[in-house]
mmCIF file as Biopython writes it, N, C-alpha, C and O atoms, coordinates in Angstrom:
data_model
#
loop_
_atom_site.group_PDB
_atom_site.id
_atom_site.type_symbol
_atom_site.label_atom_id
_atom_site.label_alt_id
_atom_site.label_comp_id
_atom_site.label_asym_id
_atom_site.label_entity_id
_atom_site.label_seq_id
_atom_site.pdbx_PDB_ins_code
_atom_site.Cartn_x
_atom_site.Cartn_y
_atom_site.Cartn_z
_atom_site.occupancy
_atom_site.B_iso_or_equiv
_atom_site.auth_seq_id
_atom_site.auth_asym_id
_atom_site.pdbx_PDB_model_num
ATOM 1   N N  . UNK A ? 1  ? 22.567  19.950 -4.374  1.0 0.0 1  A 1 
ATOM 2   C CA . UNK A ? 1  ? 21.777  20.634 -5.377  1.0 0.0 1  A 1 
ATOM 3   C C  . UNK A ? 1  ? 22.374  22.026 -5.566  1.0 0.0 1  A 1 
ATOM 4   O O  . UNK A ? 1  ? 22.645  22.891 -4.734  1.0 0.0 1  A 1 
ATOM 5   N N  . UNK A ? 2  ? 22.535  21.994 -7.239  1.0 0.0 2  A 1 
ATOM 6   C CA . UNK A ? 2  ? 23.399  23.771 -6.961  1.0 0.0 2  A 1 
ATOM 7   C C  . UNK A ? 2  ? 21.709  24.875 -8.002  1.0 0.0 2  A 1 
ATOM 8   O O  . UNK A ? 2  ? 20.952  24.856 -8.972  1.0 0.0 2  A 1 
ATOM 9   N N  . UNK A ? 3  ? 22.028  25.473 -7.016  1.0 0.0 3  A 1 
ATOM 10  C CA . UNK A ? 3  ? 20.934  26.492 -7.266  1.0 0.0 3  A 1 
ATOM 11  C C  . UNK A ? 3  ? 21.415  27.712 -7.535  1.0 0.0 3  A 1 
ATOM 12  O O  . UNK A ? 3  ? 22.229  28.291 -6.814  1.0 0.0 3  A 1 
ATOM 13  N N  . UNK A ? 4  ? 20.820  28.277 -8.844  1.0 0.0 4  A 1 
ATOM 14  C CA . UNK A ? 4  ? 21.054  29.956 -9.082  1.0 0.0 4  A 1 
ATOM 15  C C  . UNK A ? 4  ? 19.719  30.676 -9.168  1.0 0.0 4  A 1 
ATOM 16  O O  . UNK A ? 4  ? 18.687  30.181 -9.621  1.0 0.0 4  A 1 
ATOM 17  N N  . UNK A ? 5  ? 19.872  32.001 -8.642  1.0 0.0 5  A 1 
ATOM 18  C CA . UNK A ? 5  ? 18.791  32.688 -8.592  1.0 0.0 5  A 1 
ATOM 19  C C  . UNK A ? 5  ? 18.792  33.417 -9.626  1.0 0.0 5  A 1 
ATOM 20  O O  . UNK A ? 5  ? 19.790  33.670 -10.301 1.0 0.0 5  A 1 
ATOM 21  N N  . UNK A ? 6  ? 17.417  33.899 -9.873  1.0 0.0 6  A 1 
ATOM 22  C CA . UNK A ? 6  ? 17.217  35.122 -11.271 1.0 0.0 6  A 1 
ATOM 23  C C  . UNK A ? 6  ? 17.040  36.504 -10.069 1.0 0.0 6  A 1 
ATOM 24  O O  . UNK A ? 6  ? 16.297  36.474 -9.088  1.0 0.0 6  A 1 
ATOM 25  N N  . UNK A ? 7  ? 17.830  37.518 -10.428 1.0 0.0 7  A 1 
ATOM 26  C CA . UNK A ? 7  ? 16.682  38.731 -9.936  1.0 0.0 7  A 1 
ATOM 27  C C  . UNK A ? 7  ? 16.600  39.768 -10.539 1.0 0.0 7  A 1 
ATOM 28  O O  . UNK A ? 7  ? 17.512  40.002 -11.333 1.0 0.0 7  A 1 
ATOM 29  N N  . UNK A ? 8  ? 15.522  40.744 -10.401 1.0 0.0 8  A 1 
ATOM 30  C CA . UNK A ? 8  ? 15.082  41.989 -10.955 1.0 0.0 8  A 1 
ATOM 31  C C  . UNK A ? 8  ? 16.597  42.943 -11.309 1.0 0.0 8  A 1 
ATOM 32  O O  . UNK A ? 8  ? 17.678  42.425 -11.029 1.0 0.0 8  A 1 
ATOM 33  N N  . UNK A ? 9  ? 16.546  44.430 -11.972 1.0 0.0 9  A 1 
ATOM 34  C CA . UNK A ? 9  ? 17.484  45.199 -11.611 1.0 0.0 9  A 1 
ATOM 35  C C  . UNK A ? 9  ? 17.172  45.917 -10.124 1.0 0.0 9  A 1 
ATOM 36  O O  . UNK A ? 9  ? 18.009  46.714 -9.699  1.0 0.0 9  A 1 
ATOM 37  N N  . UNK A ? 10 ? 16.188  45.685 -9.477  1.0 0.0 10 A 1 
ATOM 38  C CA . UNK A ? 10 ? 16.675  45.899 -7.991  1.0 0.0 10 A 1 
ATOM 39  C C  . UNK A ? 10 ? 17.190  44.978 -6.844  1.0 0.0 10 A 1 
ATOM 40  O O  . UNK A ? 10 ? 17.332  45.301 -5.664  1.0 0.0 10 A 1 
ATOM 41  N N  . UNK A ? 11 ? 17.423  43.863 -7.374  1.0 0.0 11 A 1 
ATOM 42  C CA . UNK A ? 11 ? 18.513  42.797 -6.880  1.0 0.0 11 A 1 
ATOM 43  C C  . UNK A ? 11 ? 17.220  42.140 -5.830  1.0 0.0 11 A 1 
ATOM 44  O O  . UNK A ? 11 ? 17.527  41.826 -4.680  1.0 0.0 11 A 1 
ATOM 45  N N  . UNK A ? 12 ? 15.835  41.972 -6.296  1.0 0.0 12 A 1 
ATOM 46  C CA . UNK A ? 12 ? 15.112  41.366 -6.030  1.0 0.0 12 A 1 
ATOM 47  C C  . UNK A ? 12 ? 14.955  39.922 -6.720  1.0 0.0 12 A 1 
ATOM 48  O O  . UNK A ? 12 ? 14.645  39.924 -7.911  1.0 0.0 12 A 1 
ATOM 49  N N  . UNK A ? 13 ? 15.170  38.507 -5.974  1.0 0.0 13 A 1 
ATOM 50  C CA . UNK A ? 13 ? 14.980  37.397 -6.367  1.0 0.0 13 A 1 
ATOM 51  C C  . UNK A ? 13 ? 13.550  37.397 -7.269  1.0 0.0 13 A 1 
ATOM 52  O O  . UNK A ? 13 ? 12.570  38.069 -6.946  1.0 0.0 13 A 1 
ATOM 53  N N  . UNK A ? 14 ? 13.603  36.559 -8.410  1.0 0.0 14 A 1 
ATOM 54  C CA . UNK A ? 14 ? 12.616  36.556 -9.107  1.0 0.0 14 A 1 
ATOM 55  C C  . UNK A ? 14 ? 12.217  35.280 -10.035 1.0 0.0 14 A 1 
ATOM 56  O O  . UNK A ? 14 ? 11.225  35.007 -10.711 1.0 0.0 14 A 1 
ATOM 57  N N  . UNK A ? 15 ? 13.340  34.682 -9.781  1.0 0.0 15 A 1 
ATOM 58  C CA . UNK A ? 15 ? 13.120  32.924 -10.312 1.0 0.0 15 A 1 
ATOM 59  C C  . UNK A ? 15 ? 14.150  32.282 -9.267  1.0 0.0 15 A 1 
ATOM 60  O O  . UNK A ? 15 ? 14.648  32.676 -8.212  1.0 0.0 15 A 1 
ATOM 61  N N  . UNK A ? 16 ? 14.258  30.971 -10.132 1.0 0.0 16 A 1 
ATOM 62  C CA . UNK A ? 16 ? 15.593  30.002 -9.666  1.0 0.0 16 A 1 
ATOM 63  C C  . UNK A ? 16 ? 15.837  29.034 -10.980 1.0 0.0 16 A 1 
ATOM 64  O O  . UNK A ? 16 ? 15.169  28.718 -11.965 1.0 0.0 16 A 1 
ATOM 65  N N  . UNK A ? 17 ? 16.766  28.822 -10.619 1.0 0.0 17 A 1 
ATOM 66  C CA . UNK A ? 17 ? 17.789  27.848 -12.067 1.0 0.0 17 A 1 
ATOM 67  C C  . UNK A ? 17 ? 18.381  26.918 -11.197 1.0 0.0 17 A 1 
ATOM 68  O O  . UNK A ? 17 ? 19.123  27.142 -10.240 1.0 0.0 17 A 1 
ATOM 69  N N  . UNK A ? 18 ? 17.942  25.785 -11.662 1.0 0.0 18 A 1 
ATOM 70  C CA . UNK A ? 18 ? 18.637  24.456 -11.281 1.0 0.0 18 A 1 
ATOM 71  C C  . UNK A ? 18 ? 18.871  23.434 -12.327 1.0 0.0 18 A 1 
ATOM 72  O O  . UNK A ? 18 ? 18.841  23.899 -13.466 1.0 0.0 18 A 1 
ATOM 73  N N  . UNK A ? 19 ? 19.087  22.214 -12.243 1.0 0.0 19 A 1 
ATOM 74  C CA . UNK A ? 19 ? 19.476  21.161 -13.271 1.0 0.0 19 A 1 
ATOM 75  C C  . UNK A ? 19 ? 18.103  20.496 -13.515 1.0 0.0 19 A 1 
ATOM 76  O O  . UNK A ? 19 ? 17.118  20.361 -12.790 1.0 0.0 19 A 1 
ATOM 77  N N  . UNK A ? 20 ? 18.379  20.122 -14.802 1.0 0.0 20 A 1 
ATOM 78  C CA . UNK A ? 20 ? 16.769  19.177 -14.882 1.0 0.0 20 A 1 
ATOM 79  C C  . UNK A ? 20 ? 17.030  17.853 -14.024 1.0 0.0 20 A 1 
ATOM 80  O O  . UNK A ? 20 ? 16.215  17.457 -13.191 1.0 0.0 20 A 1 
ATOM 81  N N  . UNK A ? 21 ? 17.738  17.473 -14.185 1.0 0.0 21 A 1 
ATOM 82  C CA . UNK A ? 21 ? 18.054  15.981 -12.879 1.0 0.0 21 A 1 
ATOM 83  C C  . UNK A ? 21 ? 17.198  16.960 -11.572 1.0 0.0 21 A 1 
ATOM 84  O O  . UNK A ? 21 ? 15.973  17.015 -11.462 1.0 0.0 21 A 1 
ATOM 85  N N  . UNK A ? 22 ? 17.924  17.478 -10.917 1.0 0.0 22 A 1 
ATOM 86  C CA . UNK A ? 22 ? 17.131  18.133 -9.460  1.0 0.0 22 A 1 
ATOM 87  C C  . UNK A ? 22 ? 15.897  18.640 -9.696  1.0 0.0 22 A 1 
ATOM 88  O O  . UNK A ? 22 ? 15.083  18.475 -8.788  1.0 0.0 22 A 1 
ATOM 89  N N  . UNK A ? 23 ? 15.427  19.387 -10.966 1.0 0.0 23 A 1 
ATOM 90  C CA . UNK A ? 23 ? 13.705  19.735 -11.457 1.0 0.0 23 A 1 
ATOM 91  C C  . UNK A ? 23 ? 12.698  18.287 -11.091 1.0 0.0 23 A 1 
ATOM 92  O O  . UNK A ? 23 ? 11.633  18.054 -10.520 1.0 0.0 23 A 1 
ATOM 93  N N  . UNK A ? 24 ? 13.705  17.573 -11.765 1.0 0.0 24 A 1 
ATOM 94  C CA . UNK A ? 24 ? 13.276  16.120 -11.854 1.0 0.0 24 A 1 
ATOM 95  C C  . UNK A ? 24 ? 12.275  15.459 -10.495 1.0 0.0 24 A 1 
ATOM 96  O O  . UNK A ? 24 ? 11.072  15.248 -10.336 1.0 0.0 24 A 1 
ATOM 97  N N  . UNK A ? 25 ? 13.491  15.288 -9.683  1.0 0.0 25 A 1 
ATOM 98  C CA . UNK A ? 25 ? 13.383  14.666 -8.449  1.0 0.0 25 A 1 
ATOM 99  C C  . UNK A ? 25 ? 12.285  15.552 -7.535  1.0 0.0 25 A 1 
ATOM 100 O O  . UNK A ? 25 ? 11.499  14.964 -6.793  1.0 0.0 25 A 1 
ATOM 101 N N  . UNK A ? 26 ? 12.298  17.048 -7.652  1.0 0.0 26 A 1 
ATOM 102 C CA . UNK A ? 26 ? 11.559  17.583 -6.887  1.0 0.0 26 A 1 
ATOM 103 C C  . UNK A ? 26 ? 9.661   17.654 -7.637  1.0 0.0 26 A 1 
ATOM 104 O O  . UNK A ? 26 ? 8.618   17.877 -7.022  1.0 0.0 26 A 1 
ATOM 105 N N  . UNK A ? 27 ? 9.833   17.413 -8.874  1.0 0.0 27 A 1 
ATOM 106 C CA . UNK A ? 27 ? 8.366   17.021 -9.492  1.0 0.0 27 A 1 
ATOM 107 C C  . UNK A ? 27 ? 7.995   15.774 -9.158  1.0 0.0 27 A 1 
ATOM 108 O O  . UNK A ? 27 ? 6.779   15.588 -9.114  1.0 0.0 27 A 1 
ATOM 109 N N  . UNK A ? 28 ? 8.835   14.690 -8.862  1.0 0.0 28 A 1 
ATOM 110 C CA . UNK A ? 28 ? 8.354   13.171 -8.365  1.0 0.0 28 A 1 
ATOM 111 C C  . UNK A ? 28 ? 7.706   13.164 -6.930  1.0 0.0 28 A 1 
ATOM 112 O O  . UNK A ? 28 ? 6.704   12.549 -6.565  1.0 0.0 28 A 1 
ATOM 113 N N  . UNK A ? 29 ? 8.672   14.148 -6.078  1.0 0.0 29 A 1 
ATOM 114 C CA . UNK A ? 29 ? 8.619   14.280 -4.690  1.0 0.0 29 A 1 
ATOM 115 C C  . UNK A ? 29 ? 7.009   14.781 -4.811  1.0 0.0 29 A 1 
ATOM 116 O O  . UNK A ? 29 ? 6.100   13.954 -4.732  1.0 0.0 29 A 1 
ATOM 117 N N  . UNK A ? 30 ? 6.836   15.745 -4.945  1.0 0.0 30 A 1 
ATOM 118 C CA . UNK A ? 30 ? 5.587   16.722 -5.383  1.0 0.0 30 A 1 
ATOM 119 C C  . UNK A ? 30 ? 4.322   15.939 -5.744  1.0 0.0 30 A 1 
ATOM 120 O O  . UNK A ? 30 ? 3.270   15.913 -5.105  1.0 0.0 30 A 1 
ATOM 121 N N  . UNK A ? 31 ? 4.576   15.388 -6.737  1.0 0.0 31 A 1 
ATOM 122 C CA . UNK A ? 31 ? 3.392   14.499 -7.288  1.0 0.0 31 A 1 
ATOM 123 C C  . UNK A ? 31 ? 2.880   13.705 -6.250  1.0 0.0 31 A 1 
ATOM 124 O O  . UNK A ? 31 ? 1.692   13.707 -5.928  1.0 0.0 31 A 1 
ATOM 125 N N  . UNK A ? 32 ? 4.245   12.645 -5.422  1.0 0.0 32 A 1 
ATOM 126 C CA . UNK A ? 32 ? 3.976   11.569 -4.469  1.0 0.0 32 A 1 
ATOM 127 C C  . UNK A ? 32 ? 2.918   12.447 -3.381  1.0 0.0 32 A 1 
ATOM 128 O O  . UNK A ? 32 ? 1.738   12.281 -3.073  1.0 0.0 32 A 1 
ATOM 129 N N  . UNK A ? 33 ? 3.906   13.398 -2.995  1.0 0.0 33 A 1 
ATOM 130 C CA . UNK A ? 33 ? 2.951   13.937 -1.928  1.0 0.0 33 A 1 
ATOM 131 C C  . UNK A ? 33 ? 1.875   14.591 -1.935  1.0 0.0 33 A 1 
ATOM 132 O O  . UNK A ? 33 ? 1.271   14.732 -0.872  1.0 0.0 33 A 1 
ATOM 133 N N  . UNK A ? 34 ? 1.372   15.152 -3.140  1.0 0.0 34 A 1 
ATOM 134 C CA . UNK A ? 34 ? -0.002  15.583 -3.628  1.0 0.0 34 A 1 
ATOM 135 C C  . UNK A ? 34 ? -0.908  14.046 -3.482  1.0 0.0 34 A 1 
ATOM 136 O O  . UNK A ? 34 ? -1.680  13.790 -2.558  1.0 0.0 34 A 1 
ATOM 137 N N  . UNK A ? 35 ? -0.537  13.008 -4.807  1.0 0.0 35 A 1 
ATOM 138 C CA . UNK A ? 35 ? -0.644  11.553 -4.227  1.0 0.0 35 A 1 
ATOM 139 C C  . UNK A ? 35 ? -1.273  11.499 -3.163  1.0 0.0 35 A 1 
ATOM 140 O O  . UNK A ? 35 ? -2.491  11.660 -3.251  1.0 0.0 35 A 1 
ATOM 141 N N  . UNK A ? 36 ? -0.680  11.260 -1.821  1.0 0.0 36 A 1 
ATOM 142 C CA . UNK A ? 36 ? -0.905  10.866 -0.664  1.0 0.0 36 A 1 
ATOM 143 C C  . UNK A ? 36 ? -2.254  11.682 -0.109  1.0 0.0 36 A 1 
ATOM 144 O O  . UNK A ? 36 ? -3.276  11.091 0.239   1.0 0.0 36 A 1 
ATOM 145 N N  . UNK A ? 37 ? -2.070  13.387 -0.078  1.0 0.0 37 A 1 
ATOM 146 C CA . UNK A ? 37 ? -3.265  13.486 0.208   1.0 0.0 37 A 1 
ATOM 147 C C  . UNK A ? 37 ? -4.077  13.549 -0.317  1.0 0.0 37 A 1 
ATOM 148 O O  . UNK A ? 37 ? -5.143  13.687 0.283   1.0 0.0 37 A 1 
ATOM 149 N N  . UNK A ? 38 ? -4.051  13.491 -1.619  1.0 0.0 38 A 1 
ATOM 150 C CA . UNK A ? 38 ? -5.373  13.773 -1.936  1.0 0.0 38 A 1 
ATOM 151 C C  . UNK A ? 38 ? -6.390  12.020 -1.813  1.0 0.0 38 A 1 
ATOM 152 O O  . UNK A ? 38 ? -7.597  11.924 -1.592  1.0 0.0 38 A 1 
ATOM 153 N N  . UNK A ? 39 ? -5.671  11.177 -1.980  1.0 0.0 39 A 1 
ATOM 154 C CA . UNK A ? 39 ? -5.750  9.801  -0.786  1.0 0.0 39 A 1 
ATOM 155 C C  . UNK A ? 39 ? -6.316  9.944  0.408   1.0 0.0 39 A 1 
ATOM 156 O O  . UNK A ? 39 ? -7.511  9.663  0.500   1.0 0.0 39 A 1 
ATOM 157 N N  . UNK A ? 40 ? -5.608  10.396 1.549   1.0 0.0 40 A 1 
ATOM 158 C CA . UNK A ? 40 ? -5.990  10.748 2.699   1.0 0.0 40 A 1 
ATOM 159 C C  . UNK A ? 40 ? -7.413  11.805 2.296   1.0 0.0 40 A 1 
ATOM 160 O O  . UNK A ? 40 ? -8.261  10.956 2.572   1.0 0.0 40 A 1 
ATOM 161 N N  . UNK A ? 41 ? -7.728  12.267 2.127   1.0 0.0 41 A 1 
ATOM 162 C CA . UNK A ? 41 ? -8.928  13.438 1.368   1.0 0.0 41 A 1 
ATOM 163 C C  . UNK A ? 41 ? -9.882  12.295 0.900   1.0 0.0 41 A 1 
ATOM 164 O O  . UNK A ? 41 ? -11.027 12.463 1.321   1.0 0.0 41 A 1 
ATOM 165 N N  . UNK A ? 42 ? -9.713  11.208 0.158   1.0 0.0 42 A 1 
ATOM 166 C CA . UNK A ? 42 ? -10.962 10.434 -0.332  1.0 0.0 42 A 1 
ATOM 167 C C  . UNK A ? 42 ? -11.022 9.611  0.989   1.0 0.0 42 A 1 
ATOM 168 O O  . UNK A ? 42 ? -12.173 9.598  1.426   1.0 0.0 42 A 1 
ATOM 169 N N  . UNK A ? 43 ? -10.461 9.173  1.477   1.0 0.0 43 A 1 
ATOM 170 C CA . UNK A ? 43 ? -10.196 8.214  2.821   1.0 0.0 43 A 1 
ATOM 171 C C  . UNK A ? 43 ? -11.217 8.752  3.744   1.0 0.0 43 A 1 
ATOM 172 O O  . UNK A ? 43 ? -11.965 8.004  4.372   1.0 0.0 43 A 1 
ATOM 173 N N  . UNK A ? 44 ? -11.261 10.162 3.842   1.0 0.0 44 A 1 
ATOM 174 C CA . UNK A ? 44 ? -12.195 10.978 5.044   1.0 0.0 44 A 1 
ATOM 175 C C  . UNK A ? 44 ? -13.528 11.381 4.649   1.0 0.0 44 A 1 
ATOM 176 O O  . UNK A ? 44 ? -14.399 11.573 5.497   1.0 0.0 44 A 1 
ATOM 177 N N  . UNK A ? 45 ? -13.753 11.533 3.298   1.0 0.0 45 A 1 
ATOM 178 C CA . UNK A ? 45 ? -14.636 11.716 2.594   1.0 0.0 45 A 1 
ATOM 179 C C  . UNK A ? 45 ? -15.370 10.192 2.562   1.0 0.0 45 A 1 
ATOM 180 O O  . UNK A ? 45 ? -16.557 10.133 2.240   1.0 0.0 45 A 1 
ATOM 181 N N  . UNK A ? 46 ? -14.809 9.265  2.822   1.0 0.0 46 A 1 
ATOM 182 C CA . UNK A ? 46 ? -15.905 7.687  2.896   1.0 0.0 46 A 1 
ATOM 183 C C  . UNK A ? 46 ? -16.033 7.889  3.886   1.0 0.0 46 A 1 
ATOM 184 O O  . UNK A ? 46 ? -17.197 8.265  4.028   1.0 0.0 46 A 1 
ATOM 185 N N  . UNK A ? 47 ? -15.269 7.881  5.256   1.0 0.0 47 A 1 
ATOM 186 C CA . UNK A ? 47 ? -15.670 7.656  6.548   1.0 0.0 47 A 1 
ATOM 187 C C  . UNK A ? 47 ? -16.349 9.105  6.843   1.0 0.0 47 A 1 
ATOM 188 O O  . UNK A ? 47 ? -16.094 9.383  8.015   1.0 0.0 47 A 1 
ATOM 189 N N  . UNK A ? 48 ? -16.874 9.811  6.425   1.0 0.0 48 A 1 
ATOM 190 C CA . UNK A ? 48 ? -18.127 11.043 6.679   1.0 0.0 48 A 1 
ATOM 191 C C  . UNK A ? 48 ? -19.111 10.406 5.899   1.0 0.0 48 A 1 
ATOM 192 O O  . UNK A ? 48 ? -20.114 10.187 6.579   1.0 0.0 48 A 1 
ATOM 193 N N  . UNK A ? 49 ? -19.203 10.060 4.840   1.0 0.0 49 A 1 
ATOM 194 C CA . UNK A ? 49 ? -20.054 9.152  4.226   1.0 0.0 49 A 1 
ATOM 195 C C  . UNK A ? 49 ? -20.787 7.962  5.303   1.0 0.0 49 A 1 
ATOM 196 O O  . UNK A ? 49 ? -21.903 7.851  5.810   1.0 0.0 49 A 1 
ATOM 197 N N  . UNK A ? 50 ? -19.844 7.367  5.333   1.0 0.0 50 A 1 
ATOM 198 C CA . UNK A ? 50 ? -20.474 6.188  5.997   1.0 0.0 50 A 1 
ATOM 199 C C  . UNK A ? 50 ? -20.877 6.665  7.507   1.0 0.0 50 A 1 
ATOM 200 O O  . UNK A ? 50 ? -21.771 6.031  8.067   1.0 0.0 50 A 1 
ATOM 201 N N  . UNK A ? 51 ? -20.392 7.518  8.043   1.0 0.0 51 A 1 
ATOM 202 C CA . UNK A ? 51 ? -21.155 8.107  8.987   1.0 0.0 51 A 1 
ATOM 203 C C  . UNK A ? 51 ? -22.920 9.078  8.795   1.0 0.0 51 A 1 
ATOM 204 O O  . UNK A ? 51 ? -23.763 9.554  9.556   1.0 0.0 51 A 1 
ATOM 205 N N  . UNK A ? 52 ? -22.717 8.944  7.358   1.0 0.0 52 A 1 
ATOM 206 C CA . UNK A ? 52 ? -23.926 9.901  7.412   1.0 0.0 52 A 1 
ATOM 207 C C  . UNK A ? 52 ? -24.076 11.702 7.396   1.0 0.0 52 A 1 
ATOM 208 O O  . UNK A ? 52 ? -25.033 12.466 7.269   1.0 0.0 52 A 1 
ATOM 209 N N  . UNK A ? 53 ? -22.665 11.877 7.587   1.0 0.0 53 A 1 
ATOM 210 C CA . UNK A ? 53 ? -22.461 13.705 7.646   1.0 0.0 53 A 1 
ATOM 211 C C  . UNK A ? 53 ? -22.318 14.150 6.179   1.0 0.0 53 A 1 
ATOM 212 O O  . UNK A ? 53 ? -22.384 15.378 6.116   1.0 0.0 53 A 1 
ATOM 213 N N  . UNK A ? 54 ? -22.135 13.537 4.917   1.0 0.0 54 A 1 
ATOM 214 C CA . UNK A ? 54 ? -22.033 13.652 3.319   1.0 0.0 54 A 1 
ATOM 215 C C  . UNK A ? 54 ? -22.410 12.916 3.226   1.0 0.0 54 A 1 
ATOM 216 O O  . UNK A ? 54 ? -22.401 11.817 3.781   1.0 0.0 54 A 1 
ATOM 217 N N  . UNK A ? 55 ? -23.290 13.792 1.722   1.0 0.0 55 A 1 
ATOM 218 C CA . UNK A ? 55 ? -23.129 12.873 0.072   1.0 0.0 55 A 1 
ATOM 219 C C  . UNK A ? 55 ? -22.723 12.940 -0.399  1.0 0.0 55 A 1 
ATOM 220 O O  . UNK A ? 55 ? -22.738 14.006 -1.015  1.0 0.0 55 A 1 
ATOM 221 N N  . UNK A ? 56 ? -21.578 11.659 -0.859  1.0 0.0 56 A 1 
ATOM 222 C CA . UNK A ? 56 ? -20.607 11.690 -1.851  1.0 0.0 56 A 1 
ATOM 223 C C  . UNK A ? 56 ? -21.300 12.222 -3.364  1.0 0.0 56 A 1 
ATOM 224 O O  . UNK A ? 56 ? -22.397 11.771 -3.693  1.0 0.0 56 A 1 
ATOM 225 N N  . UNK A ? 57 ? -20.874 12.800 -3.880  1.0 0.0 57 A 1 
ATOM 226 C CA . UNK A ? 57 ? -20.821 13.201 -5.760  1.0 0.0 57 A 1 
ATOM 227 C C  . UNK A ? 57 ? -20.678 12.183 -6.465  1.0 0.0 57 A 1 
ATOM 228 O O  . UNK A ? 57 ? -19.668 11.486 -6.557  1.0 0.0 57 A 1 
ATOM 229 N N  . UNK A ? 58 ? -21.811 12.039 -7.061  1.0 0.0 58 A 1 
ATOM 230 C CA . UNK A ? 58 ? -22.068 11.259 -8.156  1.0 0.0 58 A 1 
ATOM 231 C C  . UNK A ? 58 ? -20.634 11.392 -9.139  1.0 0.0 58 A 1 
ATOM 232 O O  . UNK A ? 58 ? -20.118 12.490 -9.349  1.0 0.0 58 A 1 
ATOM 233 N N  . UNK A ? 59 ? -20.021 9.968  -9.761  1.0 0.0 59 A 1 
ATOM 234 C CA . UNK A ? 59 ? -19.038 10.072 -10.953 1.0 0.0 59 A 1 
ATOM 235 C C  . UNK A ? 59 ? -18.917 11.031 -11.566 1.0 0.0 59 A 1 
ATOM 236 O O  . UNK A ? 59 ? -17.932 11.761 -11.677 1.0 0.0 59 A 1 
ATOM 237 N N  . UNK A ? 60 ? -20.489 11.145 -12.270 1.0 0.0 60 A 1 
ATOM 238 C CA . UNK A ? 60 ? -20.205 11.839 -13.481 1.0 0.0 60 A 1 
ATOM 239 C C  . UNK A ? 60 ? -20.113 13.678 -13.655 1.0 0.0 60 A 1 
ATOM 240 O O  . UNK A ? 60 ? -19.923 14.467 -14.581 1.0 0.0 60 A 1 
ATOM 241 N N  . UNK A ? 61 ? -20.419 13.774 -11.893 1.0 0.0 61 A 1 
ATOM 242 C CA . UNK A ? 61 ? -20.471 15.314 -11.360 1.0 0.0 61 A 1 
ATOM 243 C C  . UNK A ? 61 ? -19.063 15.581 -11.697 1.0 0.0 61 A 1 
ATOM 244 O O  . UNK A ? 61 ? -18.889 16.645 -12.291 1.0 0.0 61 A 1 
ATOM 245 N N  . UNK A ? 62 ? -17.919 14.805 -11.438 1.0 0.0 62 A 1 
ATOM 246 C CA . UNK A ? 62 ? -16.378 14.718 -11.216 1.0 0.0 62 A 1 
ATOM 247 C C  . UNK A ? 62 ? -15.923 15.043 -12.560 1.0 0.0 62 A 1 
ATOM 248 O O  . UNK A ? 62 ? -14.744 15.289 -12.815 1.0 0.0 62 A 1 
ATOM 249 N N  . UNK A ? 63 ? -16.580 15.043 -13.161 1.0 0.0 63 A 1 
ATOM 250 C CA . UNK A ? 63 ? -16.207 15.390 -14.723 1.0 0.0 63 A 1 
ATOM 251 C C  . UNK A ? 63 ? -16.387 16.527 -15.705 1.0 0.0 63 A 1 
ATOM 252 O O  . UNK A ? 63 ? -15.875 16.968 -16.734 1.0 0.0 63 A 1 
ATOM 253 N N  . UNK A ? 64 ? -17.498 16.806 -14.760 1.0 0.0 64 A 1 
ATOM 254 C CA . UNK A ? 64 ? -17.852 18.404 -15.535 1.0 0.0 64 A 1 
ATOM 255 C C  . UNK A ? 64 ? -16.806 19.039 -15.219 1.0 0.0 64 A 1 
ATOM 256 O O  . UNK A ? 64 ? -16.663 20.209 -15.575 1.0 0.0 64 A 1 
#
């Protein structure tokens, strides 16, 4: 991956520049792993449920 930096006129980093191919791959990566937990997050949220420690939110709360 070739990476260029942006920086200020005090030679402070302030972005980055890469290829959209590598933008690419690192928004898939990102998504998957947001994905996963927020998975793992509903996963723990039933088993507190079904234990009795929460009440899950009604659907239509999820929407406001």
């Amino acid at each position: 991956m070739t990476v260029q930096y942006l920086t200020d006129v005090k030679g402070n980093k302030t972005g980055v520049l890469l290829s959209i191919k590598d933008w690419e791959k690192i928004q898939k990566k990102l998504n998957t792993e947001q994905f996963y937990e927020d998975f793992r997050e509903s996963l723990q949220e039933i088993k507190l449920h079904q234990e009795g420690k929460i009440q899950l939110k009604d659907a239509s709360e999820l929407f406001k």
